[in-house]
C-alpha positions as CSV (number, residue, x, y, z in Angstrom):
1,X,0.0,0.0,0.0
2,X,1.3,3.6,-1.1
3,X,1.0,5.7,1.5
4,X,1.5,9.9,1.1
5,X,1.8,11.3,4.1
6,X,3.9,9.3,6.9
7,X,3.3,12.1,9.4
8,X,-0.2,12.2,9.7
9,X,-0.4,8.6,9.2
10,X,2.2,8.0,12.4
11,X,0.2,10.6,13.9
12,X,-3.4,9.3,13.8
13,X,-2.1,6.0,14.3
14,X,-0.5,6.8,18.0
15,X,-3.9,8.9,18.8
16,X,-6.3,6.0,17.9
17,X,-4.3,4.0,20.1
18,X,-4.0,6.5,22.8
19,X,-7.9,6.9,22.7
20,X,-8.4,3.1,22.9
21,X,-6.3,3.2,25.8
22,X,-3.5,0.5,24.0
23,X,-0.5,0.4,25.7
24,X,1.6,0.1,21.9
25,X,1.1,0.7,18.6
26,X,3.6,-1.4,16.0
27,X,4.0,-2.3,12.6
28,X,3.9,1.9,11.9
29,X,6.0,2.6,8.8
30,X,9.5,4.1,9.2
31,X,11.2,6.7,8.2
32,X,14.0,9.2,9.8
33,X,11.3,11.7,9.6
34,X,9.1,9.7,11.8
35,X,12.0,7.9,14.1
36,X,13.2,12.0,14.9
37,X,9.7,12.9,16.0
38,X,9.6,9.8,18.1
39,X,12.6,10.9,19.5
40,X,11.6,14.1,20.3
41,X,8.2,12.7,21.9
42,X,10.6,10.8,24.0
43,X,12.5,13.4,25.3
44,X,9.2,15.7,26.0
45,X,8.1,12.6,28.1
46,X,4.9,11.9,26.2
47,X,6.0,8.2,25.1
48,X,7.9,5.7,27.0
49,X,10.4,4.3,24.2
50,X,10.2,3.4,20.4
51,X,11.9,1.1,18.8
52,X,12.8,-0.1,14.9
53,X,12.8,-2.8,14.0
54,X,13.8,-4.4,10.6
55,X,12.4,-7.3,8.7
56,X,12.8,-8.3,5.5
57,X,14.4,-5.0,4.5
58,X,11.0,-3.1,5.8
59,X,11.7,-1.1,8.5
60,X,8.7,-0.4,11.0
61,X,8.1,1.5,14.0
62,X,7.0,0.6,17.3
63,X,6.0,2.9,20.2
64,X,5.3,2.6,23.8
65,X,2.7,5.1,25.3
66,X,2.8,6.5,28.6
67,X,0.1,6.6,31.0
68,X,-0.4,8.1,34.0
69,X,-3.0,7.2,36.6
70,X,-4.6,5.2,34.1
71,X,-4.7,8.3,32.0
72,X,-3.0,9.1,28.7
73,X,-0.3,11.6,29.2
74,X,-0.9,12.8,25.4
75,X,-3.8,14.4,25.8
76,X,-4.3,15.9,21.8
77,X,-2.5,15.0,19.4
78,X,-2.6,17.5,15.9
79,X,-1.0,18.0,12.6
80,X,-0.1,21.6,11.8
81,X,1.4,21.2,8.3
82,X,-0.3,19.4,5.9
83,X,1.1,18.2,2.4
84,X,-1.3,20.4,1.0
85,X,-0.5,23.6,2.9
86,X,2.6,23.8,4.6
87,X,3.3,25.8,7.5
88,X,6.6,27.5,8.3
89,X,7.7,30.0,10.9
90,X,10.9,32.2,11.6
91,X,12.5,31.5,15.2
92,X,10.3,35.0,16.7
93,X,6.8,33.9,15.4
94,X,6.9,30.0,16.4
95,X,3.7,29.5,18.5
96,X,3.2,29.0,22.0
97,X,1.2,25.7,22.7
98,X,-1.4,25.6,25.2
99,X,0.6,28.9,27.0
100,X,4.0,26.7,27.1
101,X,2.1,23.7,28.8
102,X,2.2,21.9,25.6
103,X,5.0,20.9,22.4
104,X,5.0,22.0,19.3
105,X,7.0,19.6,16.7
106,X,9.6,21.9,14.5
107,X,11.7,20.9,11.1
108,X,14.6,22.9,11.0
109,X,17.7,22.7,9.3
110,X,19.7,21.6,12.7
111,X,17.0,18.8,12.3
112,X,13.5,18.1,14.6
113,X,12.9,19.3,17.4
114,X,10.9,20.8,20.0
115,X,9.5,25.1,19.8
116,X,11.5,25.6,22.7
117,X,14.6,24.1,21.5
118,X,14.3,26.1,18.1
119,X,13.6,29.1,20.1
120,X,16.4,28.9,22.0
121,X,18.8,28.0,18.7
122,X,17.0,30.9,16.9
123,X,16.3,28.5,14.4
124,X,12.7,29.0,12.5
125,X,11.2,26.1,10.5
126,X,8.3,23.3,9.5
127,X,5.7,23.0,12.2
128,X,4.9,19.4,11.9
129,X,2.5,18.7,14.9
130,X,1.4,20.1,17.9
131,X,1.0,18.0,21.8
132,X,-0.6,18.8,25.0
């Protein structure tokens, strides 16, 4: 199966399985793209772990939610840039998130990571998703 956009597929993949209350979701297609945000989720503390793992020359994703008192620590879950409009930002104008309490997702050219981070690089970019 072809598949166009990786993001929002990864993305609505972890949600649904969020919302369902799953502890993982596998079998996600890979991609650095997708293994960099995963990364980043990691670090924000909104998964557990990820992993890769290769079969047959296919590599896949699989990710670990967190929960906390039974609850999901992701509490939304949204795309910002689409493939049909894109949205980009200089290192002044990247958006707040829920007044800080949240993560926004950022492409830059020193690679993904979170607004703060690119804020603090003065680095502008991609806003790929947004987390609270």
């Amino acid at each position: 199966m072809t598949m166009n956009d990786l993001i929002s597929n990864y993305l609505t993949r972890v949600r649904n399985a969020y919302l369902a209350g799953h502890e993982n979701v596998s079998d996600i297609p890979s991609s650095k793209v997708l293994e960099e945000i995963s990364r980043v989720l990691q670090e924000a503390g909104y998964i557990q772990a990820f992993r890769v793992i290769e079969v047959n020359d296919r590599k896949t994703l699989s990710v670990d939610l967190k929960y906390h008192n039974n609850k999901s620590v992701i509490t939304r879950l949204e795309r910002v840039s689409k493939l049909g409009r894109r949205v980009y930002s200089g290192a002044d104008d990247i958006p707040y998130v829920k007044e800080g309490l949240g993560v926004a997702i950022v492409t830059t050219n020193r690679g993904v990571m979170t607004d703060a981070q690119a804020r603090k690089l003065r680095v502008g970019g991609e806003i790929i998703c947004q987390v609270w």
